[in-house]
FITIKE-842307 format. One record per residue (C-alpha): residue in three letters; x, y, z. Coordinates in steps of 0.02 Angstrom, whole numbers, plus 50000, padded with zeros to 5 digits. Each point is the difference from the previous one (the first is absolute). Layout:
BEGIN
   zaro      c1      c2      c3
    ALA       X       Y       Z
...
This chain:
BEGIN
   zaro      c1      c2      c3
    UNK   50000   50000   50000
    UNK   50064   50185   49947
    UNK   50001   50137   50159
    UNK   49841   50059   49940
    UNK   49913   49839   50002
    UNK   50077   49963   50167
    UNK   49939   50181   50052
    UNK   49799   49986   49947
    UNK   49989   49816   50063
    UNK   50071   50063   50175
    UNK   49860   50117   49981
    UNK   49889   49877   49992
    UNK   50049   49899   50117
    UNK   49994   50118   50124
    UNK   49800   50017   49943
    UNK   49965   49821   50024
    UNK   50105   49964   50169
    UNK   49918   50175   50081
    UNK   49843   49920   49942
    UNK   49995   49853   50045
    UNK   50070   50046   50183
    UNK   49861   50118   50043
    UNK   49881   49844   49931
    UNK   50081   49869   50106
    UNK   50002   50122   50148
    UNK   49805   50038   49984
    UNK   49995   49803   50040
    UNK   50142   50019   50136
    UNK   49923   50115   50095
    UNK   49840   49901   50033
    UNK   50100   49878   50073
    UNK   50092   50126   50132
    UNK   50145   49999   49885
    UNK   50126   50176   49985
    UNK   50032   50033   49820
    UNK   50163   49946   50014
    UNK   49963   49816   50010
    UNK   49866   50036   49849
    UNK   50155   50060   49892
    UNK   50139   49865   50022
    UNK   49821   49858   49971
    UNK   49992   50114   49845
    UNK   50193   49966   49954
    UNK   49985   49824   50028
    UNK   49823   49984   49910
    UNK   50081   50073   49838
    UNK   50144   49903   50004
    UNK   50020   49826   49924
    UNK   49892   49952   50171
    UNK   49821   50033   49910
    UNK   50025   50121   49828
    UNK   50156   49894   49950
    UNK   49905   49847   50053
    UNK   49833   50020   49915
    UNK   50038   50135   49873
    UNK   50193   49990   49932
    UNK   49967   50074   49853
    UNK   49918   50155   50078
    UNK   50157   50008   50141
    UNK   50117   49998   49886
    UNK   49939   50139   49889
    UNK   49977   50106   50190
    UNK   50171   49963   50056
    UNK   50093   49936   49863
    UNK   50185   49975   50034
    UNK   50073   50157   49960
    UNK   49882   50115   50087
    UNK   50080   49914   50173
    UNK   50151   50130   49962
    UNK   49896   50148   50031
    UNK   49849   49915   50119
    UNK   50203   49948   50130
    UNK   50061   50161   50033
    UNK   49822   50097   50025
    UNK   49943   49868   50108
    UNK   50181   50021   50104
    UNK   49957   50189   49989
    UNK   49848   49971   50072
    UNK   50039   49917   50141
    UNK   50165   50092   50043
    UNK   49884   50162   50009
    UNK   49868   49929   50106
    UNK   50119   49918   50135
    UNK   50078   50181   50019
    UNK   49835   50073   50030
    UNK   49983   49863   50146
    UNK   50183   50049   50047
    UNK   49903   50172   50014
    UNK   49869   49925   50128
    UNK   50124   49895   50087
    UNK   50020   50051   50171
    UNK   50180   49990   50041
    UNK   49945   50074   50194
    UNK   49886   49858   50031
    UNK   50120   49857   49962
    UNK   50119   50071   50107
    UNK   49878   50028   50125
    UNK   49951   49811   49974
    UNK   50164   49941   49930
    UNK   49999   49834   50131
    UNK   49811   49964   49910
    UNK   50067   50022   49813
    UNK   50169   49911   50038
    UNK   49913   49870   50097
    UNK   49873   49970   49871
    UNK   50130   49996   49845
    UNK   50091   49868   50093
    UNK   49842   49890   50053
    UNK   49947   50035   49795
    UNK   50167   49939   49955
    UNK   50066   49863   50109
    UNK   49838   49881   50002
    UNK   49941   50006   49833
    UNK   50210   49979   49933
    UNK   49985   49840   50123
    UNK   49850   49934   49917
    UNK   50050   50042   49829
    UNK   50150   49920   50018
    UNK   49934   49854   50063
    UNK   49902   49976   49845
    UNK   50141   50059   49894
    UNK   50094   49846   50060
    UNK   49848   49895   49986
    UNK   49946   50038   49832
    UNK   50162   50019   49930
    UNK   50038   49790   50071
    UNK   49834   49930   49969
    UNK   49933   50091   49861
    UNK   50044   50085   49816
    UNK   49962   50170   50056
    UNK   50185   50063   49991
    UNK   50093   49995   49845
    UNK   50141   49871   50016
    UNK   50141   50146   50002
    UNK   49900   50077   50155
    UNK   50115   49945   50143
    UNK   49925   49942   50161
    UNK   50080   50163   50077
    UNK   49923   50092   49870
    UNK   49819   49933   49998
    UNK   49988   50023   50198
    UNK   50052   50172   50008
    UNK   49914   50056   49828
    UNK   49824   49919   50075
    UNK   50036   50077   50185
    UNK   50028   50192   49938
    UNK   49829   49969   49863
    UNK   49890   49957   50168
    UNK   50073   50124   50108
    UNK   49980   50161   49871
    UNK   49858   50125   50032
    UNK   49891   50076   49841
    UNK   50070   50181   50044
    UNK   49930   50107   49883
    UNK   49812   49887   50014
    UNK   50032   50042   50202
    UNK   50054   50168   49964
    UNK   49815   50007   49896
    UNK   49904   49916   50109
    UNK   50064   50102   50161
    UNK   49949   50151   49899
    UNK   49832   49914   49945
    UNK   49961   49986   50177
    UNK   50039   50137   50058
    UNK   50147   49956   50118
    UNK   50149   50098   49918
    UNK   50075   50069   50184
    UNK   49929   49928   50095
    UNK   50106   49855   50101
    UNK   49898   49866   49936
    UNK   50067   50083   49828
    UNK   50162   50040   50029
    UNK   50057   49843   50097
    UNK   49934   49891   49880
    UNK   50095   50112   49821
    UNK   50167   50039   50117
    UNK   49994   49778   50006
    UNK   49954   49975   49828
    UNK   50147   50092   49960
    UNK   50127   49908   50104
    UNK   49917   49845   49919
    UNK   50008   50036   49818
    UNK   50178   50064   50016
    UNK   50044   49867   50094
    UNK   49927   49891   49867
    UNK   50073   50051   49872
    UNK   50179   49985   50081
    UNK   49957   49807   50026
    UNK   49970   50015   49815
    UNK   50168   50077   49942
    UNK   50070   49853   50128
    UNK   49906   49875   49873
    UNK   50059   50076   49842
    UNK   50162   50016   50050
    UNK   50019   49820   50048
    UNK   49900   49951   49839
    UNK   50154   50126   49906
    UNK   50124   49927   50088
    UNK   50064   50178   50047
    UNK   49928   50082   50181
    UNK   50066   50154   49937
    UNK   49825   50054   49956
    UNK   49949   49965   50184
    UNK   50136   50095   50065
    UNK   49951   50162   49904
    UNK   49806   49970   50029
    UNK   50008   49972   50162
    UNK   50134   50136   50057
    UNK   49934   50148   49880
    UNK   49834   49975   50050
    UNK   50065   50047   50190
    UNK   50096   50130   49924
    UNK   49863   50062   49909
    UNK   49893   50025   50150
    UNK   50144   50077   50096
    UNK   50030   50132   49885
    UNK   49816   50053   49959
    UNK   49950   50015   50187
    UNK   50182   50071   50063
    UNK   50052   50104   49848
    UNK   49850   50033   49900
    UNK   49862   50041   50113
    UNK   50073   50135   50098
    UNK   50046   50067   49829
    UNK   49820   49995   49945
    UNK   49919   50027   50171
    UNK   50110   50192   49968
    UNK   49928   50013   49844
    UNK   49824   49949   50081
    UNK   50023   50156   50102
    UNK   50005   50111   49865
    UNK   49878   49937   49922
    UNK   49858   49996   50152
    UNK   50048   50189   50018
    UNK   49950   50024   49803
    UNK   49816   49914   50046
    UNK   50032   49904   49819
    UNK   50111   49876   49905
    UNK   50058   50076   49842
    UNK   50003   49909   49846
    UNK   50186   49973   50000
    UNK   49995   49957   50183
    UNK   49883   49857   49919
    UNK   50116   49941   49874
    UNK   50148   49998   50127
    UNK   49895   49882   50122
    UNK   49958   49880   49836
    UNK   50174   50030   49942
    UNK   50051   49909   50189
    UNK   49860   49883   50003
    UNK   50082   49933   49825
    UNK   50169   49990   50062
    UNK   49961   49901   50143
    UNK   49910   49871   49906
    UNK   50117   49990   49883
    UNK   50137   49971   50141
    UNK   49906   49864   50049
    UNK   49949   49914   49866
    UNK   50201   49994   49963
    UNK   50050   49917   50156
    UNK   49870   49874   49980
    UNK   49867   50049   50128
    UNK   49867   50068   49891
    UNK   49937   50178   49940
    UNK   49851   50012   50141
    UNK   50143   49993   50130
    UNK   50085   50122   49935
    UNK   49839   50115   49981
    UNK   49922   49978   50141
    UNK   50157   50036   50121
    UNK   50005   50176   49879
    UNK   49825   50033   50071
    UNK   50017   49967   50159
    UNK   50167   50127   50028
    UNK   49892   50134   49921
    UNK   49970   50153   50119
    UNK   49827   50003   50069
    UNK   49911   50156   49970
    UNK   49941   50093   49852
    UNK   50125   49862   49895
    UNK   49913   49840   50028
    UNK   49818   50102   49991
    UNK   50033   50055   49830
    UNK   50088   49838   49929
    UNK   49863   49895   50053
    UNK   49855   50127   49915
    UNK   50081   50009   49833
    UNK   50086   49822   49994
    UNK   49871   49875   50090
    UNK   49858   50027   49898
    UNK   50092   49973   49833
    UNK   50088   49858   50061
    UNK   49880   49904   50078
    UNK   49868   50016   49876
    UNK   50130   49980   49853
    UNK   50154   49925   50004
    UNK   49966   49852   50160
    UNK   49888   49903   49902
    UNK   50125   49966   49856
    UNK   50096   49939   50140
    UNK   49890   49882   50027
    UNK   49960   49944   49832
    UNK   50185   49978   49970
    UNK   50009   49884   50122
    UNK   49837   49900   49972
    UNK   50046   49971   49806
    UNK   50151   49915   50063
    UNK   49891   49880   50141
    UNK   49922   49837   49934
    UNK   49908   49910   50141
    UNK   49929   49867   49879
    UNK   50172   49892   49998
    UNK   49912   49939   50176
    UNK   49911   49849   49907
    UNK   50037   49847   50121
    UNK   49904   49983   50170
    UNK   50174   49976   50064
    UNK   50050   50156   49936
    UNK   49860   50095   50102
    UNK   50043   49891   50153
    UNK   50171   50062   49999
    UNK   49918   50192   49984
    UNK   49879   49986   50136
    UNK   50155   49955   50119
    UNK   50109   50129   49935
    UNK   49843   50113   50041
    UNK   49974   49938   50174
    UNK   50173   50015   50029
    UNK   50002   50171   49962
    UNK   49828   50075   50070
    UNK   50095   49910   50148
    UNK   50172   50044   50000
    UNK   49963   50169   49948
    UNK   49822   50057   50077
    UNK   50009   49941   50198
    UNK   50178   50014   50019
    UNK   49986   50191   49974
    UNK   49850   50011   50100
    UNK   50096   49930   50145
    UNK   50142   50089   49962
    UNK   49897   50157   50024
    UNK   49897   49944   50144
    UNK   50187   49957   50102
    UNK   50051   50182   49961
    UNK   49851   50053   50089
    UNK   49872   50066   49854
    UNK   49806   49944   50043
    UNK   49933   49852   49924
    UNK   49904   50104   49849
    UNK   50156   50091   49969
    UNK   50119   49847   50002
    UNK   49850   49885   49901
    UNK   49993   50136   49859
    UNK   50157   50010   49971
    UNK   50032   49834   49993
    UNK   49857   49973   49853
    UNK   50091   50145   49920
    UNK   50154   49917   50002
    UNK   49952   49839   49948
    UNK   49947   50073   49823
    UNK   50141   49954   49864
    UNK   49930   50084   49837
    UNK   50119   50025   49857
    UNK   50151   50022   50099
    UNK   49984   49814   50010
    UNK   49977   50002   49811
    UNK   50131   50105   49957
    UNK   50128   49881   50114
    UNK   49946   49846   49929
    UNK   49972   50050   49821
    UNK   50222   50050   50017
    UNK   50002   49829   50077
    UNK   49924   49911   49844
    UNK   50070   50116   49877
    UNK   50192   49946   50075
    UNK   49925   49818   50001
    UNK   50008   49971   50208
    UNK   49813   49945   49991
    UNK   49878   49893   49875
    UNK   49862   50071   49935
    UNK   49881   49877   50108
    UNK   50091   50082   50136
    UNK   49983   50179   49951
    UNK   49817   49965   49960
    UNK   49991   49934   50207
    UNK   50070   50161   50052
    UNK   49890   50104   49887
    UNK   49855   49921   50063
    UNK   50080   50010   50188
    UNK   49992   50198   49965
    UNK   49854   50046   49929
    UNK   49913   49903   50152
    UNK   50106   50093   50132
    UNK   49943   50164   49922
    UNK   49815   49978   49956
    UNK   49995   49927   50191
    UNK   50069   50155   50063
    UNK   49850   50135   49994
    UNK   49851   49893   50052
    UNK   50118   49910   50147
    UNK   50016   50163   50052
    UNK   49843   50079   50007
    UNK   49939   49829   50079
    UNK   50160   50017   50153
    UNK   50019   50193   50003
    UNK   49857   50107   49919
    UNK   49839   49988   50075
    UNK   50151   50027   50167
    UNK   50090   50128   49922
    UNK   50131   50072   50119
    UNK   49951   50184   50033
    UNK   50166   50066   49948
    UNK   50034   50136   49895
    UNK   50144   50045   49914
    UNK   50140   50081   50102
    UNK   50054   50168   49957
    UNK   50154   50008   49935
    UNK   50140   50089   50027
    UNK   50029   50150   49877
    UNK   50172   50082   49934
    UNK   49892   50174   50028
    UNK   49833   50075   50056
    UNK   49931   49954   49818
    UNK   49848   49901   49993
    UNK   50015   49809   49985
    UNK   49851   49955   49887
    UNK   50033   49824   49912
    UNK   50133   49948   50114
């Protein structure tokens, strides 16, 4: 296809996946669901899962292979933007008011669902086909512990906003351990790929800039921008430039961290979280938010879904092995955080609704495995296991909730947060 071609089918692409989202959530919402889950059952529903299934012919005119050039790096865009406009509404103040909860949590959300994954890693990789001969034992443990013990971020960064919990400690808890999962995830990844490589080189860099990474953002360039911030709060508006500067850094740190191997929403989100409360973060989030989520998330999600095929589960055994790897995680993932947060002394609402939120994998998990397959560590009847093992941790997540937490909402507001200046705080 010329760049023209590529340029008007994007075009329509973007009509059909906005679409067919807004249909998909008109269904979602009757059943309690936040939009977000209606858009990544929208990805996967136009992917080879149902349109590729039923209707190749029509799916591959939609998405033929070349268009995936231009759908990639919008759908990256996408969800680079919107995880800085959560870094935005992260409260950095909370956590380390409850750092022992989120810490404690993030270990609990790590350390028992690793165990259990590993534990079928081992299994499945002596008693059944689902690793690739080349997948070492080593390998096939550690790969199946960090895809059971990652967190859907940017779903629980969605769903935290759908229900109106961004600050709160419920909220904040819950994103500040998502984050310590997923990045601790992905580590366990590079660990994988570098054994797979032969050369731990990769680990070494992913692992170590990832630290620096933080380190210099919070120690170097937030007190830089929280300066800035000041100036800014005492002009009552962010100019246009000051806009493009604040993208212009959002960029960079995604594109740090997509080079060291831990992903572009890392990157992003860290960006948005060391920008200077005030008048900043109020104006980002009214002229980026609306735009992004609306626009550029659900080709995200799409993305993703055209490259998810849950009908290579054919075999009863196949969907034996899937409803343990679900158990293992809802298990694993769910109660260890909620008595991780009930030891650090949260209520039993708090600590429950968290650890539903938690418990929600999304297309983090997709994105993990779908490297995993790609680099051959995983079979497709494997991959297909783990798709299925996500979807069900997210679409469990809203009513689960609402059944353990909503009708016994805490009566917590958010926390004010501390300001660079006497500027109003709206959005933050």
């Amino acid at each position: 296809m010329t760049n023209l071609q590529l340029a008007v089918q994007f075009f329509f692409q973007i009509a059909v996946i906005l679409g067919f989202c807004q249909i998909v959530g008109l269904v979602a919402k009757r059943m309690g669901q936040p939009q977000v889950v209606a858009e990544m059952i929208a990805g996967v529903l136009l992917g080879p899962s149902l349109l590729g299934l039923f209707w190749p012919n029509a799916s591959a005119g939609l998405f033929p292979k070349d268009s995936m050039k231009v759908l990639f790096p919008a759908s990256q865009l996408g969800l680079a933007t919107y995880m800085f406009v959560v870094g935005l509404e992260f409260r950095v103040d909370i956590v380390q008011k409850r750092l022992r909860s989120a810490v404690a949590v993030s270990v609990a959300g790590m350390v028992v669902p690793f165990a259990l994954g590993g534990l079928l890693g081992w299994l499945f990789h002596a008693k059944t086909s689902m690793f690739p001969p080349k997948t070492s034992l080593t390998e096939a443990v550690i790969f199946l512990g960090a895809s059971m013990c990652i967190t859907a971020f940017p779903m629980l960064a969605r769903i935290i906003q759908f229900k109106k919990l961004s600050g709160t400690t419920m909220g904040t808890v819950a994103l500040g351990a998502g984050a310590i999962d997923d990045a601790a995830a992905w580590c366990l990844l590079a660990v994988v790929l570098a054994s797979f490589d032969g050369d731990y080189r990769h680990a070494v860099v992913n692992i170590g800039g990832g630290i620096a990474y933080v380190a210099t953002v919070f120690l170097v360039v937030r007190p830089l921008m929280a300066r800035w911030g000041r100036a800014v709060d005492r002009a009552g508006t962010l100019s246009e430039s000051g806009l493009v500067v604040c993208l212009m850094v959002m960029a960079l740190g995604a594109w740090i961290t997509d080079g060291i191997g831990l992903h572009a929403v890392f990157g992003a989100f860290v960006m948005g979280a060391a920008m200077p409360r005030g008048v900043v973060t109020r104006d980002l989030q009214a002229r980026i938010e609306p735009l992004t989520v609306a626009l550029l998330l659900p080709l995200f999600f799409t993305y993703s879904g055209l490259n998810t095929q849950i009908g290579l589960l054919d075999t009863a055994k196949s969907w034996g092995f899937a409803g343990v790897v679900l158990l293992a995680a809802v298990g694993g993932k769910g109660i260890a955080c909620w008595l991780a947060a009930r030891a650090t002394g949260l209520d039993n609402r708090q600590a429950l609704g968290i650890g539903t939120l938690m418990n929600a994998r999304g297309l983090m998990e997709l994105i993990i495995i779908n490297v995993g397959l790609q680099r051959g560590i995983i079979s497709p009847t494997l991959f297909a296991t783990l798709v299925i093992m996500a979807v069900v941790t997210t679409l469990m997540a809203s009513p689960i909730f609402e059944w353990l937490v909503g009708k016994h909402r805490p009566s917590e507001e958010p926390e004010t947060p501390v300001v660079n200046s006497l500027a109003p705080t709206a959005g933050t």
